[in-house]
C-alpha positions in Angstrom: 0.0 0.0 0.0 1.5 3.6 -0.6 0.7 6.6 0.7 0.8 9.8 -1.9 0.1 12.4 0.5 2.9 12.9 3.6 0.1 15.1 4.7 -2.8 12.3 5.4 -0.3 9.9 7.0 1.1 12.8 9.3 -3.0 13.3 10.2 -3.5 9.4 10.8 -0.2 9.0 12.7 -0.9 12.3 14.9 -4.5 10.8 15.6 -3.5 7.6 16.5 -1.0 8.7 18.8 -3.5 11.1 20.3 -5.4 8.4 21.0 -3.3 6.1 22.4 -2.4 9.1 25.2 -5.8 9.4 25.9 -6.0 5.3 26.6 -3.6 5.9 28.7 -4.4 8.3 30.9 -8.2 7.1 30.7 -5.8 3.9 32.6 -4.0 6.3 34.8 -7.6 8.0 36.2 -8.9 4.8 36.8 -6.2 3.1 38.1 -6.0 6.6 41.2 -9.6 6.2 41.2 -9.5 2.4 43.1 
């Protein structure tokens, strides 16, 4: 698969990571909140 536009996979990376932070501190809140 290839990508053309750096552009769309800077947007898909930069959401992904986003969400993988928010997992984590979706964890972290729960994990305080026991």
């Amino acid at each position: 698969m290839q990508i053309k536009s750096p552009e769309l996979w800077w947007k898909i990376h930069l959401t992904s990571s986003l969400f993988i932070l928010e997992n984590i501190q979706i964890q972290l809140i729960s994990l305080s909140g026991k």
